[in-house]
Short mmCIF file of the C-alpha atoms (twelve columns), coordinates in Angstrom:
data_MODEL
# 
_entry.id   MODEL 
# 
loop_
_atom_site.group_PDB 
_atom_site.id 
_atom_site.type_symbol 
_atom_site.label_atom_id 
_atom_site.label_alt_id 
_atom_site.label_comp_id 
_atom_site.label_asym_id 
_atom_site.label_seq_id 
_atom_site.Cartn_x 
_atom_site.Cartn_y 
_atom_site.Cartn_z 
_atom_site.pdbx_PDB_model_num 
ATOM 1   C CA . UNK A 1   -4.609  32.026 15.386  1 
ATOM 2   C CA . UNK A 2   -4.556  28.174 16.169  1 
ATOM 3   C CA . UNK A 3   -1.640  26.093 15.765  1 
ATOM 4   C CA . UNK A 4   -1.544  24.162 12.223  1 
ATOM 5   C CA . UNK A 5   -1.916  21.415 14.392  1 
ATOM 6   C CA . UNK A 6   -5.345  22.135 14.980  1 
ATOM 7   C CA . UNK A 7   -7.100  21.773 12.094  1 
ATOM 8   C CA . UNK A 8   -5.091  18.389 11.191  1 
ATOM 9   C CA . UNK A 9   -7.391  15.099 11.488  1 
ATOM 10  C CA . UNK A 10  -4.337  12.093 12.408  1 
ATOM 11  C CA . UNK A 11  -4.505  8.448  12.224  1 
ATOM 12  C CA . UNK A 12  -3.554  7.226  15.839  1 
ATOM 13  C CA . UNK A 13  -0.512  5.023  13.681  1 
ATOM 14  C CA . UNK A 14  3.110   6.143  14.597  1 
ATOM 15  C CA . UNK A 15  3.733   7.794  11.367  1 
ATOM 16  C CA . UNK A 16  0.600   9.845  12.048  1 
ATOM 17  C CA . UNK A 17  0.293   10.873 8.341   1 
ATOM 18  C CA . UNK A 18  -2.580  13.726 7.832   1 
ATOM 19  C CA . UNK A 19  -6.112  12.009 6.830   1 
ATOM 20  C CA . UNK A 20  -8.068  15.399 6.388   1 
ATOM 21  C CA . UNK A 21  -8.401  19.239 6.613   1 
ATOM 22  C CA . UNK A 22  -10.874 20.456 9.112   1 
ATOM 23  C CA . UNK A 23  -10.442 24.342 10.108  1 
ATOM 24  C CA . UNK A 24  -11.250 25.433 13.584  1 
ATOM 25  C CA . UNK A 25  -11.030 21.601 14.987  1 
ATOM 26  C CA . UNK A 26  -8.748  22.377 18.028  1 
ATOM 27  C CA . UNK A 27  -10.875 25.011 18.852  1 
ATOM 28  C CA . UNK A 28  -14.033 23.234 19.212  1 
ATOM 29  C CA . UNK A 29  -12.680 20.329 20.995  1 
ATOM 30  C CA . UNK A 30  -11.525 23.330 23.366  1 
ATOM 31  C CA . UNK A 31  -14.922 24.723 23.469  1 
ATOM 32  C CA . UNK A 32  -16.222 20.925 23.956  1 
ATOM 33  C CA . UNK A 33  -13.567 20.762 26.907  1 
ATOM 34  C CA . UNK A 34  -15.403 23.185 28.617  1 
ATOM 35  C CA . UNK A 35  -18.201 21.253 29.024  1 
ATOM 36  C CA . UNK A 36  -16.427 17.769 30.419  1 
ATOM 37  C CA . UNK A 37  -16.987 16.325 26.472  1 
ATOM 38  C CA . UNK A 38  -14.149 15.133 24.692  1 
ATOM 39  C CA . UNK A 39  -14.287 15.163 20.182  1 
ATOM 40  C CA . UNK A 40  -13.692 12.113 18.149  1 
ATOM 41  C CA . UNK A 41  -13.593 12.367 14.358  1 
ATOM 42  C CA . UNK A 42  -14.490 9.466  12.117  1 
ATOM 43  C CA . UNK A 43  -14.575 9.153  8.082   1 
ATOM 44  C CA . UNK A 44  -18.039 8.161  7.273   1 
ATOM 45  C CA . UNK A 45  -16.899 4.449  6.802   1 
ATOM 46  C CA . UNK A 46  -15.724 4.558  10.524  1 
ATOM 47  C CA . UNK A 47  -12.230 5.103  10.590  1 
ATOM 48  C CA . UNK A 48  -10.851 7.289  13.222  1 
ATOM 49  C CA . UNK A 49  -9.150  10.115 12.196  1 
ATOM 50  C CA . UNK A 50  -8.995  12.292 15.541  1 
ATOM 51  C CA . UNK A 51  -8.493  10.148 18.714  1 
ATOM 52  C CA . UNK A 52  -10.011 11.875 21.444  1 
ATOM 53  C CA . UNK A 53  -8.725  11.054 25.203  1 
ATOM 54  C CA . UNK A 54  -8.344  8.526  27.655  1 
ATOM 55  C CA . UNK A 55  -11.632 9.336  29.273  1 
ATOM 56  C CA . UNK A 56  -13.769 8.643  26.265  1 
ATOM 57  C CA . UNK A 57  -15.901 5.897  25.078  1 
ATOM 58  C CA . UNK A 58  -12.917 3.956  22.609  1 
ATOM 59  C CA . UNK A 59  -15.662 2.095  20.405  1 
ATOM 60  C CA . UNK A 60  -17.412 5.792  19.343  1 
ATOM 61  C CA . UNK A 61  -17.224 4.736  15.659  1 
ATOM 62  C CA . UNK A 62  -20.093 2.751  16.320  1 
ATOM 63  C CA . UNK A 63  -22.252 5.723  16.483  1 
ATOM 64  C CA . UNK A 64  -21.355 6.718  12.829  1 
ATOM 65  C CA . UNK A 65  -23.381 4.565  10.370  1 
ATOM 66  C CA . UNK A 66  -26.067 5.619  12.755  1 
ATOM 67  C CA . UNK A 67  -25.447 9.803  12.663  1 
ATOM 68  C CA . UNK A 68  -25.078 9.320  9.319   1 
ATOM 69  C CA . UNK A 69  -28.277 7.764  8.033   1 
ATOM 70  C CA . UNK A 70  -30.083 10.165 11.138  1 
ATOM 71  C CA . UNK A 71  -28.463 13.293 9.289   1 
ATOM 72  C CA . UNK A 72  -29.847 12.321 5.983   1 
ATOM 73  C CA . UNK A 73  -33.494 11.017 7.352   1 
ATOM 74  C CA . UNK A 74  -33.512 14.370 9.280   1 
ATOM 75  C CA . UNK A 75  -31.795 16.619 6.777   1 
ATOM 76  C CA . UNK A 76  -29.511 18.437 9.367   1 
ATOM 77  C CA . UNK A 77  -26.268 17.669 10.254  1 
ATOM 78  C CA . UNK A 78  -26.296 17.160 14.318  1 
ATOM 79  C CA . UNK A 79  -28.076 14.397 15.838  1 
ATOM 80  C CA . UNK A 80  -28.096 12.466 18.804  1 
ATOM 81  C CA . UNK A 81  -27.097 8.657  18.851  1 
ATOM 82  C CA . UNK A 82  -27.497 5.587  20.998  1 
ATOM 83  C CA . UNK A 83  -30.151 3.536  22.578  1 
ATOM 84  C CA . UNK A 84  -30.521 6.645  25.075  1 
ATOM 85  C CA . UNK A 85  -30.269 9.270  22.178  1 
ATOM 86  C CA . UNK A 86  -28.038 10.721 24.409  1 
ATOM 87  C CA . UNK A 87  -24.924 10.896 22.352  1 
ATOM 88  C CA . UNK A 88  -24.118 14.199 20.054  1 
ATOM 89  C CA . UNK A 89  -23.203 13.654 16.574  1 
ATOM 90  C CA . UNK A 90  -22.047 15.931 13.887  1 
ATOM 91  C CA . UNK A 91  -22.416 15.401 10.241  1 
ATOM 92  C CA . UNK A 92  -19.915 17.487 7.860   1 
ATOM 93  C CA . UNK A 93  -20.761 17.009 4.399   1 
ATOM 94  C CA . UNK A 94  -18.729 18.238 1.270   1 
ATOM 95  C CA . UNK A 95  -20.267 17.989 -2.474  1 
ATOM 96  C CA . UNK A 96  -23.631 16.562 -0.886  1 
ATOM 97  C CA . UNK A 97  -22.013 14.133 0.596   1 
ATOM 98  C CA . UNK A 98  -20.890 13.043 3.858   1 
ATOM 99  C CA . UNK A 99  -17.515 14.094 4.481   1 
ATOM 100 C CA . UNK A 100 -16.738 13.399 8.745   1 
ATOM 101 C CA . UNK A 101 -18.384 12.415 11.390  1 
ATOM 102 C CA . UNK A 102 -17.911 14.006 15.019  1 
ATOM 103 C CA . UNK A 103 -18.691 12.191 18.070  1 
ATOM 104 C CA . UNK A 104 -19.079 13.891 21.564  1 
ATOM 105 C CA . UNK A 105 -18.490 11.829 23.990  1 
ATOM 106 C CA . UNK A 106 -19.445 13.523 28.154  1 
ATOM 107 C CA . UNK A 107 -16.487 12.295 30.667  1 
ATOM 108 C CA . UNK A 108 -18.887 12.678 33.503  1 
ATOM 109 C CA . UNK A 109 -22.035 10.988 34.093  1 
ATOM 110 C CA . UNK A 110 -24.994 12.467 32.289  1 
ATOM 111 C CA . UNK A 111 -27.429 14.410 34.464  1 
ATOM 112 C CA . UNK A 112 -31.102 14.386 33.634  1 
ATOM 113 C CA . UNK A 113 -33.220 16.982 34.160  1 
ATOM 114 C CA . UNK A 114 -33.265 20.808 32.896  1 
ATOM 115 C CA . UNK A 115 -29.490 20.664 32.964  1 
ATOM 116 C CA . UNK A 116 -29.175 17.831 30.400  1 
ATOM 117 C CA . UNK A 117 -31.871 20.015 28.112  1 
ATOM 118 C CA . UNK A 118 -30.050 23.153 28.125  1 
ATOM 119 C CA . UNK A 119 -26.541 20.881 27.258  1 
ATOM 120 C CA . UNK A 120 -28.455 19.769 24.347  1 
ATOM 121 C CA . UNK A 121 -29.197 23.098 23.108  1 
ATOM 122 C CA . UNK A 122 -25.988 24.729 23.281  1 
ATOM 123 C CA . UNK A 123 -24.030 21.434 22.056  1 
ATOM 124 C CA . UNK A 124 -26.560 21.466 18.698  1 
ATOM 125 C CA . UNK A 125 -25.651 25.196 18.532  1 
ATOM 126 C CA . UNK A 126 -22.287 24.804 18.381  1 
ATOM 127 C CA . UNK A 127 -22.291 21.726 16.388  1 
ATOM 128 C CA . UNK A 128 -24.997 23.129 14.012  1 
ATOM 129 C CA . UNK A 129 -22.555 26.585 13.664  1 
ATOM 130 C CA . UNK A 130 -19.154 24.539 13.074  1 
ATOM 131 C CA . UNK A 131 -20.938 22.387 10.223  1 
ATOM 132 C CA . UNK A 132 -21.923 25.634 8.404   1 
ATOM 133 C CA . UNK A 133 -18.625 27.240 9.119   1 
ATOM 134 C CA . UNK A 134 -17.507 24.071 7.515   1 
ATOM 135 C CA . UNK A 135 -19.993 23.973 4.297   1 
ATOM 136 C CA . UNK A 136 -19.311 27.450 3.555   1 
ATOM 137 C CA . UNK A 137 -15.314 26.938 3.943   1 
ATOM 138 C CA . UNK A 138 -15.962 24.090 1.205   1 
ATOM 139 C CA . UNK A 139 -17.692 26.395 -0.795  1 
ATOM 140 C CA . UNK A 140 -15.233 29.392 -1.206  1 
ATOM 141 C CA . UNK A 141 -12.435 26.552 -1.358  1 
ATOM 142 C CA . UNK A 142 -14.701 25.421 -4.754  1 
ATOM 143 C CA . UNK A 143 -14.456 28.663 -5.683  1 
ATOM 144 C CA . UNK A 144 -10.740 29.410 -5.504  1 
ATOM 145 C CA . UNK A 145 -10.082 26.455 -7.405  1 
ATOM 146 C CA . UNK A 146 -12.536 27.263 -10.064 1 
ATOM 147 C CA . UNK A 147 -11.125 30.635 -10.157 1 
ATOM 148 C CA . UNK A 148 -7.323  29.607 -10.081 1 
ATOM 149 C CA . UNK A 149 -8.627  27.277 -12.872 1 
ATOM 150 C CA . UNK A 150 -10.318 29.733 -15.220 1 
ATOM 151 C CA . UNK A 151 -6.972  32.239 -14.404 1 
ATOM 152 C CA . UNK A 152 -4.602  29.281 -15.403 1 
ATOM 153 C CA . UNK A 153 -6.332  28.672 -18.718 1 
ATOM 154 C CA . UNK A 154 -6.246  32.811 -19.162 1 
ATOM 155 C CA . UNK A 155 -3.169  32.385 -18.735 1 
ATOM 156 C CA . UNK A 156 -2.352  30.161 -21.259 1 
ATOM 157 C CA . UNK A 157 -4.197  31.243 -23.450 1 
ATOM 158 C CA . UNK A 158 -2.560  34.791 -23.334 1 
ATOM 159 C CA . UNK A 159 0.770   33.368 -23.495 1 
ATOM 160 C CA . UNK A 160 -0.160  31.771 -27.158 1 
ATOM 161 C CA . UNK A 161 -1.845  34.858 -28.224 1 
ATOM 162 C CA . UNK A 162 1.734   36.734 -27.010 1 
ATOM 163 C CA . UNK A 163 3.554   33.971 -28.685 1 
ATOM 164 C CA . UNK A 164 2.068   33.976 -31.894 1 
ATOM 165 C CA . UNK A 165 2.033   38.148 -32.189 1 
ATOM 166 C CA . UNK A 166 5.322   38.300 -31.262 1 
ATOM 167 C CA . UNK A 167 6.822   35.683 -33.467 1 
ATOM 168 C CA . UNK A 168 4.835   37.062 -36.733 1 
ATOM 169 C CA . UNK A 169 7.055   38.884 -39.781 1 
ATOM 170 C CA . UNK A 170 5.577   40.213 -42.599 1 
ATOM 171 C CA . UNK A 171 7.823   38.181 -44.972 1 
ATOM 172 C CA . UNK A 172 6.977   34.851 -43.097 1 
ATOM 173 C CA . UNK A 173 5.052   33.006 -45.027 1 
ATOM 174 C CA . UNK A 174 1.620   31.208 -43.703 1 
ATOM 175 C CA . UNK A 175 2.401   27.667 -44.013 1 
ATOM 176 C CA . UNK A 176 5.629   28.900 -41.681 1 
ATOM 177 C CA . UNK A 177 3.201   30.972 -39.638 1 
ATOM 178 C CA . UNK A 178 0.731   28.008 -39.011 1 
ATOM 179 C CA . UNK A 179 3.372   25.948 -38.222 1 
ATOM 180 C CA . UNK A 180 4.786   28.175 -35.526 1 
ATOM 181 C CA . UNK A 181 1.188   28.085 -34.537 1 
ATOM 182 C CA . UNK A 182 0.643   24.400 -34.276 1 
ATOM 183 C CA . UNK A 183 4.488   23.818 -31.802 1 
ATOM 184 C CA . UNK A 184 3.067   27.046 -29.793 1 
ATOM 185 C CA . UNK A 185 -0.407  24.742 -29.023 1 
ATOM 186 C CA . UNK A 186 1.561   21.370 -28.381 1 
ATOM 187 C CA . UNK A 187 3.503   23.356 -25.997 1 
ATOM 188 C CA . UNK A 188 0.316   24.377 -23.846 1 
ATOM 189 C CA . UNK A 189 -1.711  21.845 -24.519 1 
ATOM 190 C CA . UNK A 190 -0.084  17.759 -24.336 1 
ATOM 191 C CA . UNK A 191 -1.653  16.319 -27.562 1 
ATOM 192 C CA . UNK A 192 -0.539  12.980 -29.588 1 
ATOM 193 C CA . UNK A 193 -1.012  15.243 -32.786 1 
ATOM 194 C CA . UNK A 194 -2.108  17.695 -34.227 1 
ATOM 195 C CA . UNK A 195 -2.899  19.182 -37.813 1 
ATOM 196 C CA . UNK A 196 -4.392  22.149 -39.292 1 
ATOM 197 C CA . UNK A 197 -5.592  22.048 -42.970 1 
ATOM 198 C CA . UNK A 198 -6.886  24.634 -44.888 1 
ATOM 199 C CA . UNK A 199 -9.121  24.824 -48.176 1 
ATOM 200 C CA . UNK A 200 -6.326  24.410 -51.346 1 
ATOM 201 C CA . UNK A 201 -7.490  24.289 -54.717 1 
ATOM 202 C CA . UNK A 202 -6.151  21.267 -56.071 1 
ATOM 203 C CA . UNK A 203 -6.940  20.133 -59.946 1 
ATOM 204 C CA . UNK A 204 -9.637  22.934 -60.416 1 
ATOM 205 C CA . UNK A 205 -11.296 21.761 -57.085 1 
ATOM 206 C CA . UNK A 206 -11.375 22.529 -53.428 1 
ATOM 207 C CA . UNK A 207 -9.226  20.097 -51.338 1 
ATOM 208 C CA . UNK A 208 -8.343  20.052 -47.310 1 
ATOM 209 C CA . UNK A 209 -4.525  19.701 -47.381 1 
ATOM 210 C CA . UNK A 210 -2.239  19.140 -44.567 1 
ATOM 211 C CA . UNK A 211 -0.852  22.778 -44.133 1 
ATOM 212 C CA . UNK A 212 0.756   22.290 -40.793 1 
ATOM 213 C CA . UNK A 213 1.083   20.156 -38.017 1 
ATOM 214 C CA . UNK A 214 3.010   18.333 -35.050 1 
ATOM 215 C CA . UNK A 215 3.255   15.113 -33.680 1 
ATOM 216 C CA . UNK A 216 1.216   11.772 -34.883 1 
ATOM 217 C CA . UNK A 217 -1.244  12.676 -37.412 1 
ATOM 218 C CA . UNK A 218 -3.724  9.613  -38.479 1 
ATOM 219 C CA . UNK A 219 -6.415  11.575 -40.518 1 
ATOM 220 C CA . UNK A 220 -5.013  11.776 -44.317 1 
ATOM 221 C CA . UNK A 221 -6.561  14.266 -46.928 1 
ATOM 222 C CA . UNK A 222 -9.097  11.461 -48.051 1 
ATOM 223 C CA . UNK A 223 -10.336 11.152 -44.185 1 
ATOM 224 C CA . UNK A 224 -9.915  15.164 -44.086 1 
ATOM 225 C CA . UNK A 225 -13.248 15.620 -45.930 1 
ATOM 226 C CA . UNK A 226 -15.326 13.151 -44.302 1 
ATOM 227 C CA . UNK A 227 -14.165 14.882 -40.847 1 
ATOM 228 C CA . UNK A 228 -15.421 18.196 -42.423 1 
ATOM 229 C CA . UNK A 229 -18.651 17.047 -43.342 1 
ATOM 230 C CA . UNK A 230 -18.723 15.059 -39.844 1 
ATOM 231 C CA . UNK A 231 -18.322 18.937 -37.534 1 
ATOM 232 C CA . UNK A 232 -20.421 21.020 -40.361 1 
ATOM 233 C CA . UNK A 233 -23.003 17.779 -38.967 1 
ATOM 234 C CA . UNK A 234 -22.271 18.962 -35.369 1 
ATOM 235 C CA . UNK A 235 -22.013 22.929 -36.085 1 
ATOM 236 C CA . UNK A 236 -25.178 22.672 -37.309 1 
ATOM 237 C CA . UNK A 237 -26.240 21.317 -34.228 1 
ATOM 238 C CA . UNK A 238 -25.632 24.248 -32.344 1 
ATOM 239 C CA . UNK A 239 -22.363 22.635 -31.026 1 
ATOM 240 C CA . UNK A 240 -18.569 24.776 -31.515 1 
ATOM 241 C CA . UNK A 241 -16.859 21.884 -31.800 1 
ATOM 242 C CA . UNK A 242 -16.351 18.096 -32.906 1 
ATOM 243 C CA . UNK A 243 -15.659 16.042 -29.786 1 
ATOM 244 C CA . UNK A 244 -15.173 12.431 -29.784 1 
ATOM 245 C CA . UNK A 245 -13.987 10.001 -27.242 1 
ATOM 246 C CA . UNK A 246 -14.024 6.606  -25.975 1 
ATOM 247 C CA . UNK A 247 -13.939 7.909  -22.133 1 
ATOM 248 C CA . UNK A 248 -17.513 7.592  -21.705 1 
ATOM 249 C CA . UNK A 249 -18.223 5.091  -23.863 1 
ATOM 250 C CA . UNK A 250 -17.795 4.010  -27.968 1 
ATOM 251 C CA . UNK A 251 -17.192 6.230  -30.658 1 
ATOM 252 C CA . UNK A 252 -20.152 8.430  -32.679 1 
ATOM 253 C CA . UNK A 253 -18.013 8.092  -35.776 1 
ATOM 254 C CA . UNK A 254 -15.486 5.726  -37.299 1 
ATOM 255 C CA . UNK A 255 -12.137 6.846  -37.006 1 
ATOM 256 C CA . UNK A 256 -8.531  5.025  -38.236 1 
ATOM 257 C CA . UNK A 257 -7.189  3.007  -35.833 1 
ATOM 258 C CA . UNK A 258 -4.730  4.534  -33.013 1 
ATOM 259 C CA . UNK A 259 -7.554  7.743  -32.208 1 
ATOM 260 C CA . UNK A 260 -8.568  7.173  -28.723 1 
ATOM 261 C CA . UNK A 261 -9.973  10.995 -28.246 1 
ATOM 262 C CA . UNK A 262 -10.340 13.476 -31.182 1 
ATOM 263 C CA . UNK A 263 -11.390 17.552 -31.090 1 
ATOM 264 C CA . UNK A 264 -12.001 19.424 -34.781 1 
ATOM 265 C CA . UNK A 265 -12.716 23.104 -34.243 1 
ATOM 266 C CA . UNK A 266 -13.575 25.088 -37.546 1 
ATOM 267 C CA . UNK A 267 -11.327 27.655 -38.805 1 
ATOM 268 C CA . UNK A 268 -12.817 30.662 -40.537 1 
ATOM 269 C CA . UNK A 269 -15.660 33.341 -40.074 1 
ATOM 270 C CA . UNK A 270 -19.563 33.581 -39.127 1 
ATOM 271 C CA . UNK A 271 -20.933 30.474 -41.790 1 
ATOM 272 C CA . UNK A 272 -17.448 30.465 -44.147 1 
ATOM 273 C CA . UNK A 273 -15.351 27.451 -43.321 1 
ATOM 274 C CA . UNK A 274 -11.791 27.236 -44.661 1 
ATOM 275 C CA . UNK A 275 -10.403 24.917 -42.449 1 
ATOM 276 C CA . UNK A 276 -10.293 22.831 -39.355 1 
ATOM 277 C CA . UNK A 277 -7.450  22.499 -36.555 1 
# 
């Protein structure tokens, strides 16, 4: 196994703070070794983030503008750089785009001939080989996090679910039940407010009325209906949900002033609404 040191990229500066994650770095500058070439690491803007040694070229980074536009011309991620093309370059990408750029650098004069050819092919092989290693590391590193993700939010929502059973009595009654409901959301889920109304007859008529809530609530019962005819709109759609928000841009409806982001999911069965949250 290879020191943690290994797969750190540093910035030459004293504090040498970590710029990157690369796994199996140390051991491909070993395997470059063997071949009298020394590894420098660049961002793709040209920053070094590995210094190689004293026996290399100390203005590589201008090789990487040039790997980089070669690796997406070409569509692969080694190349070969300079007015000689005789300069190995190594393009790791991450999300489609580029993510490092490796410069080989020989510490020996370059030999032409059959020699040269054959370094070529087993410095692309290696290269080629550590930037798949590479892609598929990102990949299953995706994954995790998506998984972790989608295990958090099981979590959670398992937790509620627990909550809410637990705390239930058969001689609570539902406005106290709903309310439980509404502090057991807030504590999952950070909200500015929230409010649950149900269907109430009110005066002989159907009304939405405020049956629980927490925090700031800035839709009253008169603004309750017009929000229920506003997600039937979107339910009808196709959509679960009303979902509003000035993050990518203005507003689909009107709402009162202090709503910066807004969800209303339906309560009830199938096509019978009797409330929103």
């Amino acid at each position: 196994m290879n020191p943690p040191t290994d797969n750190l990229l540093q910035h030459p500066a004293a504090e040498a703070v970590t710029a990157s994650y690369i796994p199996g770095l140390g051991t491909l500058a070993e395997r470059l070794e063997q071949v009298d070439c020394v590894l420098t690491v660049y961002d793709p803007d040209g920053t070094l983030l590995y210094p190689a040694g004293a026996d290399s070229d100390p203005h590589g980074g201008r090789y990487v503008a040039e790997a980089v536009a070669q690796s997406a011309d070409h569509g692969r991620p080694v190349v070969f750089c300079g007015s000689d093309a005789d300069i190995p370059a190594c393009v790791l990408t991450a999300d489609d785009r580029p993510y490092a750029v490796l410069i080989i650098q020989p510490t020996c004069p370059t030999v032409r001939g059959g020699s040269q050819q054959r370094e070529r092919i087993y410095l692309t092989w290696i290269l080629e080989e550590f930037a798949e290693t590479f892609a598929h590391s990102r990949r299953i590193r995706g994954q995790i996090e998506s998984i972790s993700s989608e295990l958090s939010q099981a979590y959670e929502e398992i937790i509620l679910l627990y909550n809410l059973s637990t705390h239930m009595k058969v001689t609570q009654s539902i406005p106290a039940y709903l309310q439980m409901a509404c502090d057991e959301v807030t504590q999952l889920i950070p909200v500015e407010g929230i409010g649950l109304f149900l269907d109430k007859k009110m005066d002989g008529r159907k009304q939405l009325t405020l049956t629980a809530g927490a925090g700031v609530m800035h839709i009253d019962p008169a603004k309750a209906d017009l929000l229920q005819m506003q997600l039937t709109s979107e339910l009808a759609r196709g959509r679960e949900a009303l979902l509003d928000s000035t993050v990518d841009g203005p507003f689909r409806y009107t709402w009162p002033n202090g709503i910066h982001n807004i969800i209303a999911v339906p309560l009830g069965e199938k096509d019978r609404m009797v409330g929103m949250l």
